[in-house]
TIRO-661967 format. One record per residue (C-alpha): residue number from 1; residue in three letters; chain; x, y, z. Coordinates in Angstrom, 2 decimals, m for minus. Layout:
<sites>
   pos   code   unit        xx        yy        zz
   NUM    ALA      A         X         Y         Z
...
</sites>
This chain:
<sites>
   pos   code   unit        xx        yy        zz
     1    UNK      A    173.48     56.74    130.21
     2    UNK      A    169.84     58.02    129.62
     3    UNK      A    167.88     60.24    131.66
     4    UNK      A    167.66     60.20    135.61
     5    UNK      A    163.92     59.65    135.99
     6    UNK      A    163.97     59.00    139.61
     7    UNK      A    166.64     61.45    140.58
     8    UNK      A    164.53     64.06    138.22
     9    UNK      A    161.38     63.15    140.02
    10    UNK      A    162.51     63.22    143.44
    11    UNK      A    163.92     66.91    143.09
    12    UNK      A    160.90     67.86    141.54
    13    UNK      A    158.58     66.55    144.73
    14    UNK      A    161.15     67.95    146.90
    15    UNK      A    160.59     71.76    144.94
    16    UNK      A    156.62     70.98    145.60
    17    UNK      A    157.07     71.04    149.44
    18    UNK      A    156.48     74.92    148.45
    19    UNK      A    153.17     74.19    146.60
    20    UNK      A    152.20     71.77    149.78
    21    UNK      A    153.35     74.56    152.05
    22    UNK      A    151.58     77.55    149.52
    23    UNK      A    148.05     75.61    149.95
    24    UNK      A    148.58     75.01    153.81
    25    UNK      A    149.65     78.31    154.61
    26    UNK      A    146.31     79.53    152.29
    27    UNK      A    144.14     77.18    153.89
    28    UNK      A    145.32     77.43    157.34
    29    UNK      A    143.55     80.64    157.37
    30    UNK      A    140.28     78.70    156.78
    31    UNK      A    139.10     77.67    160.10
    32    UNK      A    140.86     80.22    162.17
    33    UNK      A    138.41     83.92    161.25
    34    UNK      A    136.45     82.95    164.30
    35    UNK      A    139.64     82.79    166.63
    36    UNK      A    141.03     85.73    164.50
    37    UNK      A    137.82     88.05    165.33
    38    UNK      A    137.49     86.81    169.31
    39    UNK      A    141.23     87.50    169.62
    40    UNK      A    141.62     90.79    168.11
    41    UNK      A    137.99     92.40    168.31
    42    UNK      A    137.95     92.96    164.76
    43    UNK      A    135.36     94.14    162.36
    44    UNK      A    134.26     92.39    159.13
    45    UNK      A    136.90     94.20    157.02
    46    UNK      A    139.29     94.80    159.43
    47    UNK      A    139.12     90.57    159.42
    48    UNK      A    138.99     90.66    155.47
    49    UNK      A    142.82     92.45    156.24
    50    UNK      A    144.13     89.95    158.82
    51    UNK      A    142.68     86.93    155.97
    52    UNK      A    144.24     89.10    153.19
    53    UNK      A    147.05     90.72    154.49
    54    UNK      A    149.19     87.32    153.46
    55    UNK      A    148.48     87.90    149.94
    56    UNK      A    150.10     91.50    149.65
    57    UNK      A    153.35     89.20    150.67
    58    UNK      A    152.64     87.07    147.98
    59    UNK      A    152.50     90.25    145.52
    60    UNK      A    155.80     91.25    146.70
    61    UNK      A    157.52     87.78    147.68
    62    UNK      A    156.26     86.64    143.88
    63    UNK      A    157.12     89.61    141.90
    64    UNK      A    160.88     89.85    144.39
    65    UNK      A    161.61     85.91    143.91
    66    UNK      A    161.09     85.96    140.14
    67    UNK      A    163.98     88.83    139.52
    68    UNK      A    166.20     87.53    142.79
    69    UNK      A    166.04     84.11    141.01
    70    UNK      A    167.88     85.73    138.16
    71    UNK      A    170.94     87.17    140.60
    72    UNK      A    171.23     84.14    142.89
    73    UNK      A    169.80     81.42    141.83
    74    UNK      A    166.47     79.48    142.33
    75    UNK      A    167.52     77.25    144.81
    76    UNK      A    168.57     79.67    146.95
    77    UNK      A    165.63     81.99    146.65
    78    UNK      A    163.58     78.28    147.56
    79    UNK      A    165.74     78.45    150.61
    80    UNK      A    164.97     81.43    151.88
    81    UNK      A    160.81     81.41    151.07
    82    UNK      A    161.39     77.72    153.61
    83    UNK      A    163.14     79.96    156.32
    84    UNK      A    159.96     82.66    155.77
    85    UNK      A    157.44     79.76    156.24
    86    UNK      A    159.08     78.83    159.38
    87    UNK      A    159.31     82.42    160.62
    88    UNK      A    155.39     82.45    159.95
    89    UNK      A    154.32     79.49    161.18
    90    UNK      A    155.40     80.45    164.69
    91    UNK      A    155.00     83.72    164.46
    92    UNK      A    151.11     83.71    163.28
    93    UNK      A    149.97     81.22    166.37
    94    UNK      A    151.74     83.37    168.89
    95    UNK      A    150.85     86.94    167.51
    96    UNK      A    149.23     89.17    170.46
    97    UNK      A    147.48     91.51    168.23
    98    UNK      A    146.54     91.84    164.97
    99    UNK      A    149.28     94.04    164.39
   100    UNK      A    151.61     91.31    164.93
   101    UNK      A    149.42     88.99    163.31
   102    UNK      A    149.54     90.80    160.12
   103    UNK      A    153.27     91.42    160.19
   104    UNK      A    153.88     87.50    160.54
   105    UNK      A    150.79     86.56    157.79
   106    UNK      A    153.37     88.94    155.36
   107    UNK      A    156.27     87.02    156.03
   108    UNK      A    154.44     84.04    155.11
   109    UNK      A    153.18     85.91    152.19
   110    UNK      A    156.80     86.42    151.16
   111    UNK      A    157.66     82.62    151.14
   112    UNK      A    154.16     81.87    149.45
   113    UNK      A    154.91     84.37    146.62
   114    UNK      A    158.31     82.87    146.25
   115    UNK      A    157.39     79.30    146.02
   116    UNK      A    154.22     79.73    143.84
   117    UNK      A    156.16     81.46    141.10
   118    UNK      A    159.91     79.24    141.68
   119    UNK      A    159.26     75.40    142.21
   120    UNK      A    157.09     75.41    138.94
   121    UNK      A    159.94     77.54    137.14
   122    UNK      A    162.11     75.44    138.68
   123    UNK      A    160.43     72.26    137.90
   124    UNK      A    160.11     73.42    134.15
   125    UNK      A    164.05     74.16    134.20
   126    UNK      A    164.66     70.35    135.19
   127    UNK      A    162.10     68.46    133.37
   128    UNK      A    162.33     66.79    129.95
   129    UNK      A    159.66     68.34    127.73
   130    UNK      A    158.17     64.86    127.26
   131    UNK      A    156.45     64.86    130.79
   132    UNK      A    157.37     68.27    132.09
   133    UNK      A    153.26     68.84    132.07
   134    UNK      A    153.06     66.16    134.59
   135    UNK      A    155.95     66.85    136.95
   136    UNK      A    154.60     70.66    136.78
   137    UNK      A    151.51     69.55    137.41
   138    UNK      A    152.33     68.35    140.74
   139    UNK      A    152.95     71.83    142.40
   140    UNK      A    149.22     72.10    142.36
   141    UNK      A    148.24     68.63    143.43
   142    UNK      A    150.80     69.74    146.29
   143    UNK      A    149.01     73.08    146.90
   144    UNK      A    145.67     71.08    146.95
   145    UNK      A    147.08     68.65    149.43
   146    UNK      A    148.44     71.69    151.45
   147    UNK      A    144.93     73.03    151.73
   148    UNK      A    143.16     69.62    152.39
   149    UNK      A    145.78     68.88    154.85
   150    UNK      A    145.21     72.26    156.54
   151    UNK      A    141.56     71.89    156.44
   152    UNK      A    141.69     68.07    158.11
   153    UNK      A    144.05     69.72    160.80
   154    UNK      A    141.45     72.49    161.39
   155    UNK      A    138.54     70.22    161.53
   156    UNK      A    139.99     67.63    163.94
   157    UNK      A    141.77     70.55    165.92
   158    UNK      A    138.69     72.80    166.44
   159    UNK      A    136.93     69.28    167.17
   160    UNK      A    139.46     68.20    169.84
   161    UNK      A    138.63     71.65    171.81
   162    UNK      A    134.71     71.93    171.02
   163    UNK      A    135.48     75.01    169.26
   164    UNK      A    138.56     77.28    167.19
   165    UNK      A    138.22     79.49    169.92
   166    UNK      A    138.63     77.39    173.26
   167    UNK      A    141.57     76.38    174.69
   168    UNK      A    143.56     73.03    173.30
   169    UNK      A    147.23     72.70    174.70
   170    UNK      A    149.68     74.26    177.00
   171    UNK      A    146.66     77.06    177.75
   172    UNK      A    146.70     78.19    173.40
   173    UNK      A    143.93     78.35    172.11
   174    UNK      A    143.11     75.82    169.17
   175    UNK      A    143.44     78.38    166.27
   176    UNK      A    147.11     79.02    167.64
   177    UNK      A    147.68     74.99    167.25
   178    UNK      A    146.59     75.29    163.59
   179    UNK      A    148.79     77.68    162.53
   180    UNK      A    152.14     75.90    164.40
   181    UNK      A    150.88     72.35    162.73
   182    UNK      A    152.16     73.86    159.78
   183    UNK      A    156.57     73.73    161.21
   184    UNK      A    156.30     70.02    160.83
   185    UNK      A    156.43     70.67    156.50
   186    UNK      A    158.08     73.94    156.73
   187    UNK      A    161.41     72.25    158.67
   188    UNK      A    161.04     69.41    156.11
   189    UNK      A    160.89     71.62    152.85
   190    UNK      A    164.22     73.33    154.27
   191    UNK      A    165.92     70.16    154.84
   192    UNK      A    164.86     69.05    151.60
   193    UNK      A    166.24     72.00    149.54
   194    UNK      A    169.82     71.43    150.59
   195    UNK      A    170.22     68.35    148.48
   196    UNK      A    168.44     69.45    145.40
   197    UNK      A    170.72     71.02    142.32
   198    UNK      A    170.89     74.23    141.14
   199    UNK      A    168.67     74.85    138.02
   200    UNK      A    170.93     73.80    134.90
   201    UNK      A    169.32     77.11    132.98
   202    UNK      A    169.98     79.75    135.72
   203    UNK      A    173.92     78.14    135.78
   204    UNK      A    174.09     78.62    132.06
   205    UNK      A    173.00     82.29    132.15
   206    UNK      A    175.56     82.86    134.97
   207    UNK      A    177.97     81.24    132.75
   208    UNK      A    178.83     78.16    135.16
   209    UNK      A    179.56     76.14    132.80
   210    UNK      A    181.14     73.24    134.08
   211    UNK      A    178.56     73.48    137.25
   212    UNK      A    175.42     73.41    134.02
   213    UNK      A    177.28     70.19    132.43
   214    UNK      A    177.61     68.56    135.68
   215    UNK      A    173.60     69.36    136.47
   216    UNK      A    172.96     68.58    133.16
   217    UNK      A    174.86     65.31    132.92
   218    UNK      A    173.53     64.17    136.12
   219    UNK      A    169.73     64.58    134.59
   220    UNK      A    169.80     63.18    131.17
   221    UNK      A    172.84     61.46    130.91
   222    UNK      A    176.51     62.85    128.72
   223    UNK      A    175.15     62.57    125.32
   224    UNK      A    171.67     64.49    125.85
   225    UNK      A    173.21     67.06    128.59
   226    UNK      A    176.11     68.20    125.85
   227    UNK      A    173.34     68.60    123.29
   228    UNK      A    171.10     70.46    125.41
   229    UNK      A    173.98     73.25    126.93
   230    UNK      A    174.14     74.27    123.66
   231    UNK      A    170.89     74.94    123.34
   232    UNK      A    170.05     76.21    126.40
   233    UNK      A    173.55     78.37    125.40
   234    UNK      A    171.84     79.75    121.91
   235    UNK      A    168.40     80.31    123.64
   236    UNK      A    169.94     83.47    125.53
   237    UNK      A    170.59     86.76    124.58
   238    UNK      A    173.60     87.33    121.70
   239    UNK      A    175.96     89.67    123.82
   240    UNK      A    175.46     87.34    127.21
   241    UNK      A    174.04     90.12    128.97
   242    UNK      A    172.38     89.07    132.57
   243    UNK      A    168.38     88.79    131.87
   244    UNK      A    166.45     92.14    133.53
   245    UNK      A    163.16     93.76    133.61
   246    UNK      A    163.55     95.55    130.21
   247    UNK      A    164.00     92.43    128.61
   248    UNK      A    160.05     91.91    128.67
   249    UNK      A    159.51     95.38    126.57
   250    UNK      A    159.97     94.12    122.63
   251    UNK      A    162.66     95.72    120.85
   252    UNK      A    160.99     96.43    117.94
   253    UNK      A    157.76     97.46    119.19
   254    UNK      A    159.05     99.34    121.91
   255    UNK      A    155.90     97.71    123.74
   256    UNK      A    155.59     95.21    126.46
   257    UNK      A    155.86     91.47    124.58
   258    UNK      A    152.24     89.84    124.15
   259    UNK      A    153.12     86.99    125.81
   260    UNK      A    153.86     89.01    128.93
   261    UNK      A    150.39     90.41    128.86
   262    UNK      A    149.43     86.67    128.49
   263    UNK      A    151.18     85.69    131.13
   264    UNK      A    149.10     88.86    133.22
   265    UNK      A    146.09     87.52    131.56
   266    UNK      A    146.39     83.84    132.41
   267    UNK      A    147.56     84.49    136.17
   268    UNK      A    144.83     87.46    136.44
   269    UNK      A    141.50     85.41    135.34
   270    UNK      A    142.53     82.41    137.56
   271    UNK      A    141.43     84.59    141.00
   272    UNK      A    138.80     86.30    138.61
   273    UNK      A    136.92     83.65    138.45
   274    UNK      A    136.74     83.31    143.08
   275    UNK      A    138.56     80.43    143.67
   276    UNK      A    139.82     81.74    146.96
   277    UNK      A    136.51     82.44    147.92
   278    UNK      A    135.50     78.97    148.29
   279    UNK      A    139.38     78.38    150.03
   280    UNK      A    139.67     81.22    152.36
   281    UNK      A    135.94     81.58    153.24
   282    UNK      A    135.00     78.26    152.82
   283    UNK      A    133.73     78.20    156.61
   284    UNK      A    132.16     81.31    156.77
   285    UNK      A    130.45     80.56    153.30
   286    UNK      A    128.91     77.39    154.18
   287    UNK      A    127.45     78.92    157.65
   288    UNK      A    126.33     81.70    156.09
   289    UNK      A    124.03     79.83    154.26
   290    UNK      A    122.69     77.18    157.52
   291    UNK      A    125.72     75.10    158.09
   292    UNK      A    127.09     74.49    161.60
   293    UNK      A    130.78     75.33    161.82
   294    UNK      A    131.56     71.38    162.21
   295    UNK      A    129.23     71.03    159.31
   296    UNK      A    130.97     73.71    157.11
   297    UNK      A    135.01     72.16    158.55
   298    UNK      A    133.57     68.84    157.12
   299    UNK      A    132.54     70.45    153.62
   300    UNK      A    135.70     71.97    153.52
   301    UNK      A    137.72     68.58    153.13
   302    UNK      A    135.10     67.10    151.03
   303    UNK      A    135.99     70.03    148.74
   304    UNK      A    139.82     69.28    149.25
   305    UNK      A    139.10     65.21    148.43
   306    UNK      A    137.61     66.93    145.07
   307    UNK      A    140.42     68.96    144.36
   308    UNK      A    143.02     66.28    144.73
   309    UNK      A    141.61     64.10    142.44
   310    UNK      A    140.57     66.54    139.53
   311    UNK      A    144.56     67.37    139.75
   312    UNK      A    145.67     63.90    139.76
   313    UNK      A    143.54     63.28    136.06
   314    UNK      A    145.24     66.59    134.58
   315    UNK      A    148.60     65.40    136.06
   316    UNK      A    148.13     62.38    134.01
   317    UNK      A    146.63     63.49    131.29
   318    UNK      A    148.30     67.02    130.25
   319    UNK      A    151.13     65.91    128.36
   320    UNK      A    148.38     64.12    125.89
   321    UNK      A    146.21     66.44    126.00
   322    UNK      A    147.57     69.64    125.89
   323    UNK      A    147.24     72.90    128.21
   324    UNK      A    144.66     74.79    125.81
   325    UNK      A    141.80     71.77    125.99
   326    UNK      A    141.86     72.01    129.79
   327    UNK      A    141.41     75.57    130.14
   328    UNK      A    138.87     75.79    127.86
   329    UNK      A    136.75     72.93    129.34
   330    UNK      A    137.58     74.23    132.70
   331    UNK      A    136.38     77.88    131.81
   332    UNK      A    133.25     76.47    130.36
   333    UNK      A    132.69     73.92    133.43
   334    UNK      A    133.66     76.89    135.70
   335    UNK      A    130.81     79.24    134.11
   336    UNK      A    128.11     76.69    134.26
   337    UNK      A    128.85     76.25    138.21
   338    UNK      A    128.96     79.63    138.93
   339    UNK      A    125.50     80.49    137.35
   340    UNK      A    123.85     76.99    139.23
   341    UNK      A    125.59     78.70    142.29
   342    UNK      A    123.97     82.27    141.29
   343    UNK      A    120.53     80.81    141.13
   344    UNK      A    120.35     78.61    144.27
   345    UNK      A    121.86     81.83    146.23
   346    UNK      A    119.07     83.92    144.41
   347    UNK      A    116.09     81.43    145.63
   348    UNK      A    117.66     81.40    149.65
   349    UNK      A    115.21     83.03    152.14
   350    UNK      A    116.75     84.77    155.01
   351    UNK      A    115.93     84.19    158.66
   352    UNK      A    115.02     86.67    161.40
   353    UNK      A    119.48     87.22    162.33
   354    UNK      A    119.85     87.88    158.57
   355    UNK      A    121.45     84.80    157.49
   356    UNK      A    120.48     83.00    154.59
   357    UNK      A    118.45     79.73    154.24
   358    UNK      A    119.09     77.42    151.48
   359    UNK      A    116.38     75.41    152.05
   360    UNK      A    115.57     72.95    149.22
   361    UNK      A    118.32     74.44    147.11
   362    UNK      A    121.36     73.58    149.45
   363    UNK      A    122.10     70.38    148.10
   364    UNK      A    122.06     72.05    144.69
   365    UNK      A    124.12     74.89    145.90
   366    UNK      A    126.77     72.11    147.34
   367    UNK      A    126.59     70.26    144.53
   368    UNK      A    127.61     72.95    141.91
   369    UNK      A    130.11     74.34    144.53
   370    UNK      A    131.42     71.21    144.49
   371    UNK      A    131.69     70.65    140.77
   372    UNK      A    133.03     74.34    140.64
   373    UNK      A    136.21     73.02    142.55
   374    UNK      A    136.40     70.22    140.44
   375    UNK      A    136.69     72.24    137.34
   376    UNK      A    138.53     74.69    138.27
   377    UNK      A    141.29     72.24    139.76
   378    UNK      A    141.50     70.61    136.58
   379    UNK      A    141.95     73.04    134.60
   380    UNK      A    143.07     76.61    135.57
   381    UNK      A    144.64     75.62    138.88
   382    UNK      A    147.37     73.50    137.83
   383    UNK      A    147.45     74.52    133.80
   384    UNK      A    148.03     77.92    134.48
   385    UNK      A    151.16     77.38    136.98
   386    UNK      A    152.63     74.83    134.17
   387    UNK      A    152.29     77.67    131.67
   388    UNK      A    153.60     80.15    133.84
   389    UNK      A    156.63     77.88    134.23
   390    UNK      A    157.41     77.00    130.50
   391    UNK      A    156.28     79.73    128.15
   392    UNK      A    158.87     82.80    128.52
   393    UNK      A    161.61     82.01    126.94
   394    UNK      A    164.86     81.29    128.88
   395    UNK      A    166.01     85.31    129.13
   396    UNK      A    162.67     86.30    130.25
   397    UNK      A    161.78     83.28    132.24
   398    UNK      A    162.45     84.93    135.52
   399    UNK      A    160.77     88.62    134.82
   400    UNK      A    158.49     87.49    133.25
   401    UNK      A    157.29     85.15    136.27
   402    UNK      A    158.03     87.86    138.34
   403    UNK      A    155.35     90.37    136.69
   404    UNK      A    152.99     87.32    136.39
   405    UNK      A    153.00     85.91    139.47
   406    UNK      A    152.60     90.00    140.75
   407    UNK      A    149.48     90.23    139.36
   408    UNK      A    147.89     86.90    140.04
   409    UNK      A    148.86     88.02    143.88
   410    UNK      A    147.32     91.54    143.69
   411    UNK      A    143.98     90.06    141.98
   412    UNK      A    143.79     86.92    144.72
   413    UNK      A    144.00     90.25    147.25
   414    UNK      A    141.72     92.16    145.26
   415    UNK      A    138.77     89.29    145.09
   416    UNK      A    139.59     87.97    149.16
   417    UNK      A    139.69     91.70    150.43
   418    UNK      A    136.29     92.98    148.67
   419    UNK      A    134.12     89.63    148.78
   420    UNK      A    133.37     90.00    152.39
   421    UNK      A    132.87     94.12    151.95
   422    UNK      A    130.43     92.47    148.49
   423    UNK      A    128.51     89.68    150.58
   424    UNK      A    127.76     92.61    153.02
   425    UNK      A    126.31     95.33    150.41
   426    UNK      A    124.89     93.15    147.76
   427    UNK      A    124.83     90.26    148.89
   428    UNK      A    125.88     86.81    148.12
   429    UNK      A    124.03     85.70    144.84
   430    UNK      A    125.53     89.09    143.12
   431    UNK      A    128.98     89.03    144.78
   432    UNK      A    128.95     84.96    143.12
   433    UNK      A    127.41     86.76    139.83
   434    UNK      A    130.77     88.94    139.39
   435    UNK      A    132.68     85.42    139.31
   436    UNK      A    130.43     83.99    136.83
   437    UNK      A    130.90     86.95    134.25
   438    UNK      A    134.62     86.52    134.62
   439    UNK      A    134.24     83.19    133.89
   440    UNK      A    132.29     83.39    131.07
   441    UNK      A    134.73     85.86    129.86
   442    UNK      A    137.90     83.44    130.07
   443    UNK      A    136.46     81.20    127.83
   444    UNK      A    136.99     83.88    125.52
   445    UNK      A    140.44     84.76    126.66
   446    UNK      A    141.60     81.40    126.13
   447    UNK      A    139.94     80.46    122.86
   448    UNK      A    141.26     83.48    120.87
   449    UNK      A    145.03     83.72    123.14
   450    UNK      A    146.31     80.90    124.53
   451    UNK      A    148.54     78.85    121.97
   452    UNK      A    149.67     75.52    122.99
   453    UNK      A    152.93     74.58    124.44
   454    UNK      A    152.70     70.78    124.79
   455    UNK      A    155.56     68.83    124.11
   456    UNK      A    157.49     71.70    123.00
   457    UNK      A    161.30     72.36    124.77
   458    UNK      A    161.50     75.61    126.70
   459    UNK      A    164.71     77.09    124.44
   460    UNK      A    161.81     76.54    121.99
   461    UNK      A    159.32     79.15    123.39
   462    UNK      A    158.90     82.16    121.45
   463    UNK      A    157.87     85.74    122.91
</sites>
């Protein structure tokens, strides 16, 4: 008996529900800070909080999921981030003030930070090394199809109504409905995380054997799944003891292990370099510059159709290539954009309500926003989660993902919180000029950091 390939890739799509439900619940956001600011009478940052409040979640529900993984499992942790989605999902569309609204965009924030950091760890713990780049890879072709989804469901939603802000159904308005679109995948991730196993690594480290053999068996067949408990066995600590935080500080060195900083380094320059920007403010971006708010829905999902298929060539294309190639072309692609984007915001005019006019230079700007997306989504967005997934080693996989995925979270609310405080004060070319330093700066990073982990098993990874 050889390996299950189908059984292996259907858990994997069913962990990715989280990725699908990650981008959604991002996106979501997208085409509702119109409703958000009608509803609530909020200021411009007090509406930067209600867009960014989610992400402090995600900081907590990240850095919480990777050690709670460790003590109970990754499936169940999965479980519980589907449970916070639905929680969310109702709770955001029905909020009465922005109190309320805030409180639910947490709990959803909980569940994002959970899944973002677990179904690639999780994926990683299931896949042979052989194609584990490509089944990782799918979380963010998931996430990407989350936020395309979410900005289709805005843009026909807001369309149905003549506006986000006037009334759809049952006397909601049409913001509300784009928020509770989202229970249709949060119900189905839930019911699909009941029949997936239990990660054969985390059952090892808990010392369920016979469980791990069973998993194990089940995946790649008797021969391969004997061969690979033992390894799996010998990649853990010598005295057994259960993996914690203090595992990540080197014994010799006293110091935290380099490829924990990497890990910071890796999940930090990915929001460095404004992704979210382009997701969370996509709207307001594009009208800020002369689009009409159907105009700017419309660029959204053009955007999205970009995104998807940059992701789909890395998904096929990673486990030739390598990780390090695409993060290097996609930090140099990334850099080039930004500047392009930098010097068509530079040449706008602005008109007599203080909004700026692209003029000649807004097919440019869309253009080189558009190619932005593209690199960025083949490169940093998916390569970085399939690092994050498979380079700690097996006793560290969990903490370390937990102090990674905490500071990818707290930089993603860093850049979403101060870009519309930075488009207000200096404006838009500068706040875009910040990105494109960090950009250029990543290229760096990953030239003289990043080693390559293509092909290799994870009771291989050292750190």
């Amino acid at each position: 008996m050889s390996e299950n390939k189908t059984f292996i890739v259907l858990i994997c799509c069913a962990a990715t529900i989280g990725g699908f439900l990650f981008g959604f619940d991002s996106g979501v956001i997208n085409g509702t800070v119109d409703g958000l600011k009608l509803a609530f009478n909020s200021d411009s940052v007090a509406t930067g909080f209600n867009v960014a409040s989610m992400l402090l979640g995600c900081a907590v529900g990240a850095f919480a999921a990777g050690r709670l993984a460790d003590r109970l499992g990754r499936k169940t942790i999965l479980i519980v981030s589907a449970i916070c989605f639905i929680i969310s999902a109702w709770g955001s569309g029905i909020a009465a003030s922005s109190l309320e609204f805030i409180a639910y965009r947490i709990i959803g924030g909980l569940a994002v930070g959970a899944a973002s950091v677990l179904a690639p760890a999780y994926i990683s713990e299931i896949a042979p090394a052989k194609y584990r780049g490509m089944l990782s890879s799918i979380q963010q072709v998931a996430i990407i199809s989350g936020l395309f989804t979410a900005f289709v469901s805005n843009y026909y939603l807001a369309d149905l109504a003549g506006a986000s802000t006037t009334m759809l159904w049952q006397g909601f308005e049409a913001w509300r409905w784009m928020f509770w679109i989202e229970l249709i995948p949060a119900v189905l991730f839930l019911i699909a995380l009941i029949f997936i196993p239990e990660s054969p690594r985390y059952l090892v480290m808990k010392q369920k054997d016979a469980l791990a053999k069973t998993v194990l068996t089940k995946l790649f067949g008797k021969n391969a799944a004997d061969e690979k408990f033992v390894d799996i066995q010998s990649s853990l600590a010598d005295d057994h003891h259960q993996p914690k935080l203090a595992d990540l500080i080197d014994n010799k060195t006293k110091k935290l292990r380099k490829i924990v900083w990497l890990g910071i380094g890796l999940a930090t320059f990915q929001q460095l370099v404004g992704i979210n920007v382009v997701f969370y403010y996509g709207a307001v971006l594009w009208q800020a510059v002369g689009f009409s708010e159907s105009d700017a829905l419309l660029i959204n999902i053009i955007s999205g159709a970009v995104s998807i298929a940059a992701c789909v060539i890395t998904m096929m294309t990673i486990d030739k290539i390598g990780r390090k190639p695409f993060l290097t072309i996609g930090s140099i692609g990334m850099a080039i954009t930004l500047a392009t984007l930098v010097f068509s915001f530079a040449q706008a005019d602005t008109d007599v309500s203080g909004n700026l006019v692209l003029g000649a230079m807004g097919t440019t700007a869309l253009v080189a926003a558009n190619a932005y997306v593209f690199f960025f989504n083949l490169s940093w967005g998916p390569v970085m989660w399939v690092m994050l997934g498979e380079m700690f080693p097996n006793q560290i996989r969990g903490s370390g993902l937990a102090v990674s995925g905490f500071a990818q979270w707290i930089a993603n609310f860093a850049i979403t919180m101060t870009f519309p405080i930075m488009l207000g004060s200096i404006g838009l070319a500068a706040a875009y000029g910040f990105y494109m330093v960090c950009a250029f700066i990543s290229i760096w990073f990953v030239i003289k950091f990043v080693h390559e982990t293509k092909g290799k098993e994870l009771e291989a990874m050292e750190g």
